[in-house]
N, C-alpha and C positions, 0 to 999 in steps of 0.2 A: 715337318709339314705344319702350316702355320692355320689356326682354327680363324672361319670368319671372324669373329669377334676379336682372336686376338690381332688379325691384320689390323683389323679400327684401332685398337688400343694401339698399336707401334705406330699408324700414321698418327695419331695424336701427340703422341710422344715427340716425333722424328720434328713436328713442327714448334716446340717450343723454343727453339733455338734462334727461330727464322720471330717467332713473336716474342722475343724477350726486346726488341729495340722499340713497338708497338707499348710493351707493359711500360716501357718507363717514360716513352710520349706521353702515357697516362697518368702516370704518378704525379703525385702534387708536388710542387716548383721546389727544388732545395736548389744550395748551393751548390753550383756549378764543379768536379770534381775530374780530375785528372782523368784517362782512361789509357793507363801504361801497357804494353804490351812486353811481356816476357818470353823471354825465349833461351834456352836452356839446351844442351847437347851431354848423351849420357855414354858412357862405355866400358864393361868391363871385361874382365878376363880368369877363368875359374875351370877347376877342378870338378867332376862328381862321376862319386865312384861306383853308382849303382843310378844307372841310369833310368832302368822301367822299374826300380823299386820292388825288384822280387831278386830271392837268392839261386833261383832252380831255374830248369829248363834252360831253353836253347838263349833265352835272352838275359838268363840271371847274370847279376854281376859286371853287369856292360857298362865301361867305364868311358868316359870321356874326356877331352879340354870341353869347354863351353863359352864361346865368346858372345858380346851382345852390344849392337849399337843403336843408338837411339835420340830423338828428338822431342823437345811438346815445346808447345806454344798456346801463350794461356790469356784471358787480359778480364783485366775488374773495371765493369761500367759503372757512374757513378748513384744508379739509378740499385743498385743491390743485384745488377745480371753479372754473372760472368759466364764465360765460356773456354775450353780449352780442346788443343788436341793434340794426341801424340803417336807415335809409330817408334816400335823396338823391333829391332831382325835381332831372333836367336840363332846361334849356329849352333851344330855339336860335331866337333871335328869325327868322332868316329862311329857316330848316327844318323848319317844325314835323313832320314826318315824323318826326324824329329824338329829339322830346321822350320820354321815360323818367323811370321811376321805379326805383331800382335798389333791392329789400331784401336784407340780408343778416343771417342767424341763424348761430351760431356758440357751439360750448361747447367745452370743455377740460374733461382733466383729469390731473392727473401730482401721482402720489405715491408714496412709497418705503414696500416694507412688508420692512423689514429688509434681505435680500438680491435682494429681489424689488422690483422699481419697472415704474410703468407709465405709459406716456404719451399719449395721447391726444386730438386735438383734429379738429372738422370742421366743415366753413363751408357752406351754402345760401342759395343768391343765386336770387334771383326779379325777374327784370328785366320790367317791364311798360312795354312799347312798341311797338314797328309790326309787324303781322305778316306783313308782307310783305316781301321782299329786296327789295333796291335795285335798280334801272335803270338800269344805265350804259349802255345802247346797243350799239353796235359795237366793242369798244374789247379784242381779243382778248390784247391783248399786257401789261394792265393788271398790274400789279406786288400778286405774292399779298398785299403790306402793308397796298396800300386796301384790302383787305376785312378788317379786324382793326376798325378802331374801328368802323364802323358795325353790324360783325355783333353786339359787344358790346352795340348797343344797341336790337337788337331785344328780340319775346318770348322767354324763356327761362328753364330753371332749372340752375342748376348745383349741382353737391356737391364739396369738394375733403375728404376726410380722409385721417387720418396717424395710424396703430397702431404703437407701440414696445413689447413687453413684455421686459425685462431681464433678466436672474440672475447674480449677481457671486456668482465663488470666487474669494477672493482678490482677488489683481490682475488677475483673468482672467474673462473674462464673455461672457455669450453671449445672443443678444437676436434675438426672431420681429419683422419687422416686415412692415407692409402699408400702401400705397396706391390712392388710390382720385383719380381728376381725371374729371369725368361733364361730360356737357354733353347736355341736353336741349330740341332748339331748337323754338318750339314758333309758327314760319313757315310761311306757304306757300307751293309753289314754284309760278308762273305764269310763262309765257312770257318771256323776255326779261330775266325779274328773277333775281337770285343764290340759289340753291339750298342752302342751311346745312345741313349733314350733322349728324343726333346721333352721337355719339361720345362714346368712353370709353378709358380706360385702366389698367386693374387688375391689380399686380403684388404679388408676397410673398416672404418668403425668410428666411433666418438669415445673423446676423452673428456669428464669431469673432474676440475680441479680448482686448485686455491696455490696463492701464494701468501703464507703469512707473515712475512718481512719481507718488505721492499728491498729488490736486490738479491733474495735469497732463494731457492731453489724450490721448484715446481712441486706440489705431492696433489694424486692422482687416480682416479677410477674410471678401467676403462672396458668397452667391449670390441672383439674383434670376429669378423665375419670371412674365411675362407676359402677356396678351392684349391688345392695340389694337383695339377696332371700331370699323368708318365703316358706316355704314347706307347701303342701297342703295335703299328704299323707291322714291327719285322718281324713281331712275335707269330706263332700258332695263336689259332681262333679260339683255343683251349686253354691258353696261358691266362691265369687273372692277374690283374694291373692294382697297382695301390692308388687312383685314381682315386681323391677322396674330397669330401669337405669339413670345414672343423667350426667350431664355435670355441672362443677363448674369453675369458674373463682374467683382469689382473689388476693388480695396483700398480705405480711408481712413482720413481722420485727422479729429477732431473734441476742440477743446478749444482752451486758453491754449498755443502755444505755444513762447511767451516772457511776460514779464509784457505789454508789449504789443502782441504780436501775436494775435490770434485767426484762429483756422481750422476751417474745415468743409467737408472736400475729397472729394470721391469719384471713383477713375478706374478706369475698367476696359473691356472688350469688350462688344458685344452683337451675337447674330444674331438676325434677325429672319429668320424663316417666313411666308410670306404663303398664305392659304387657298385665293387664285383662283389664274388666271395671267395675271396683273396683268404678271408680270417676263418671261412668256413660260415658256422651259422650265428655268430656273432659274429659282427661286420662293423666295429667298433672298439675305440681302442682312447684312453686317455691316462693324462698323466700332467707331471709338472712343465710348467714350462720357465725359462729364464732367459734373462737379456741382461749381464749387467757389466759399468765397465766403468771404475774405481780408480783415477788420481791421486796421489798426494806428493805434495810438495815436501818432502821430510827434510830439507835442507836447501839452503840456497842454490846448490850444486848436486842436491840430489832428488831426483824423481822417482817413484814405486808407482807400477800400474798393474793391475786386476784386472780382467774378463774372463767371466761366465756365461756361457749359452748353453743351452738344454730345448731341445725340442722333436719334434718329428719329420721326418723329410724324404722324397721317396726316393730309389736308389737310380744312378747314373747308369747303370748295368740293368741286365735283370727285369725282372718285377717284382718289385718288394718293397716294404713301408721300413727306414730305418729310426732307431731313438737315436739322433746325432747330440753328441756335448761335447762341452773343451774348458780346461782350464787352465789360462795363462795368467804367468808372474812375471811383469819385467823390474827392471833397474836399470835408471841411466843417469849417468855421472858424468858431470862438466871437470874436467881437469881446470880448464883455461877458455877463452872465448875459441882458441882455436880447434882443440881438443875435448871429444867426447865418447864414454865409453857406453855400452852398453851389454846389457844379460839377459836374457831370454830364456822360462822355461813352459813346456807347455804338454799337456797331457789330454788327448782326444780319444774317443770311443764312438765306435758304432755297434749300436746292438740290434740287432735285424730282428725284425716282429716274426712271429709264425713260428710255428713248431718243425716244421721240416728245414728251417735254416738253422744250421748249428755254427751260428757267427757268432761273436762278441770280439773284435775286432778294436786292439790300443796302440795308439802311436805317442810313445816317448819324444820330443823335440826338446834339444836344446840349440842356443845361438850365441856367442861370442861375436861384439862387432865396436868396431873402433873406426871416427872417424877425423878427418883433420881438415881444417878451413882454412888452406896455405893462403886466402885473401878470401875478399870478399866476393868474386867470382867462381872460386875455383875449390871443391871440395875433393877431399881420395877419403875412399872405405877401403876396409876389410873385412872378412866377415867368415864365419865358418861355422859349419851348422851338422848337427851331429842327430840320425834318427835311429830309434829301434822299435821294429811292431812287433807284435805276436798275437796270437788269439786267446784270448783268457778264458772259455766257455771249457769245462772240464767231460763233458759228454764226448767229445770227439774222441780220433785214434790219433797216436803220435805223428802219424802221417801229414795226417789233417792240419794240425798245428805247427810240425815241421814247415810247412808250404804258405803258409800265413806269417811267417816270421821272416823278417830282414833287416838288414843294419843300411843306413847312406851315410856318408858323409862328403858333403860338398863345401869347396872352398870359392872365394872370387875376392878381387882384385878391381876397384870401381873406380871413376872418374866422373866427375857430375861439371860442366861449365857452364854459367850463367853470361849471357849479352848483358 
């Protein structure tokens, strides 16, 4: 159910698409620039052997094929808009519950008008699939992870946007921005089956900074102002919701910096305020927070990527405030223009707030993926991805942690064509 206020914020949104041809009639006169339209057809074919991501109960261990075909179509105005959209149908030969249609619309726009630049871009996803939560049975102690893929692939709509407006004096510059991450699930809850919470999370703020070498990367002080909600609609009137607001303060650094290092880091505090009394009589709750994601060019042929996130976020289930984090290492290697490999590792926690949640909830990720550029149109992957959870919080019963643990491994088989 969508709150007045946030209808206004989605039709504002739904309209920048329709005013991006408007922004660049505005824009001051450059040179005149192509406006290419792309068009690309995607498909692959794959393996996964643990389908709703639990080892128990009536649905553990459900294996499948999983085929996926797909389209986008995309194009760069010369004015700094673009726009794109695409549609994938999942199948799952031996789930059909779980078959979807995922769309997604998305525009941009970023351009500098002197000393003043703006940035702007925002994604809408319309996932058409089962409207009902899943039935895992009895299975209390299931790890928050299984419920990530399949909840992806019910009905829903999502919005993700990202507002930058800038003003450079100097070497010195000062920038409003704003985001938006919505999620509107659009399930029913019935007995026995998982309950998708709508939620949203919409923050604003100003950044102060400097750049002290021209050409070199951003460094930064900023504050941030704002609201998390979890809806309560299907809950008891007794149930408390992590329904909160926060105030965050942080530094960072954004840019080249070394020729091949890249960086976009952000660390700071955040407290979170919660509306009920979720926490009891302290109804507050803070901690670190992190955004950061680290390039290096180690070689002409070889790339190393970093990302760190760390923060709070409230639960898709439930009602509960989680400390979500993740930390990924990749590697990726050019053999040849046509060939490229890649390595993936990645290590995730969710640590549920409150004393009567006995989570601490780890997902292992690994990823092996190799792919080939038989031309300039026409690319194949492969790719195979290897998970294992468990609950690491030592107060529970063997039970408890039995049911919270699982292993997937899924394999696929890709074809990417470019017009």
């Amino acid at each position: 159910m969508l709150l007045p206020s946030m209808k206004t914020h989605l039709i504002a949104c739904l309209l920048i698409p329709s005013l991006l041809p408007c922004a660049c009639a505005a824009a001051p006169a450059v040179a005149k620039a192509s406006s290419p339209v792309e068009v690309a057809f995607t498909g692959s074919l794959g393996y996964d052997n643990n389908v709703y991501l639990v080892d128990q109960g009536t649905l553990g261990r459900l294996d499948s094929v999983v085929s996926t075909v797909g389209t986008k179509v995309g194009t760069q105005l010369g004015c700094g808009a673009s726009a794109s959209y695409a549609a994938t149908g999942y199948r799952f030969w031996n789930a059909s519950d779980e078959d979807n249609v995922k769309h997604q619309l998305a525009a941009g726009y970023k351009h500098a008008f002197d000393a003043l630049s703006v940035n702007a871009a925002t994604e809408f996803a319309q996932v058409q699939g089962e409207d009902q939560g899943c039935a895992y049975g009895n299975i209390p102690g299931k790890s928050s992870f299984t419920t990530v893929a399949p909840r992806e692939r019910r009905d829903q709509f999502q919005n993700k946007t990202d507002l930058a407006v800038r003003y450079d004096l100097g070497q010195n510059f000062v920038r409003g921005v704003g985001k938006l991450q919505y999620w509107d699930m659009q399930t029913h809850a019935l007995p026995g089956a998982e309950n998708y919470r709508d939620r949203y999370d919409l923050n604003g703020g100003t950044d102060f900074g400097r750049t002290f070498v021209k050409g070199g990367p951003d460094y930064y002080l900023g504050y941030r102002r704002g609201y998390c909600y979890q809806d309560t609609d299907a809950a008891p009137a007794t149930v408390n919701h992590a329904t909160n607001q926060y105030n965050r303060v942080l530094a960072g650094v954004d840019g080249k910096v070394t020729p091949s290092l890249k960086l976009a880091a952000q660390l700071g505090w955040t407290v979170n305020v919660y509306t009920s009394s979720y926490l009891g009589a302290d109804k507050s709750l803070e901690g670190l927070y992190q955004d950061v994601a680290a390039t290096w060019k180690a070689a002409a042929s070889d790339e190393l990527q970093l990302k760190t996130n760390m923060g709070r976020v409230v639960s898709s289930t439930g009602c509960a405030s989680v400390l979500a984090s993740a930390y990924q290492l990749g590697w990726k290697h050019d053999f040849s223009n046509q060939w490229t490999a890649t390595l993936t590792g990645r290590l995730a926690k969710n640590d549920y707030d409150g004393s009567s949640t006995d989570r601490n909830d780890v997902l292992y990720t690994g990823i092996a993926g190799l792919t080939w550029n038989s031309s300039a149109t026409l690319a194949w992957t492969l790719s195979v991805t290897q998970e294992f959870a468990k609950n690491i919080r030592t107060n529970v019963t063997e039970t408890f942690s039995d049911q919270a643990a699982f292993e997937r491994t899924l394999v696929s088989a890709g074809i990417t064509w470019k017009l």
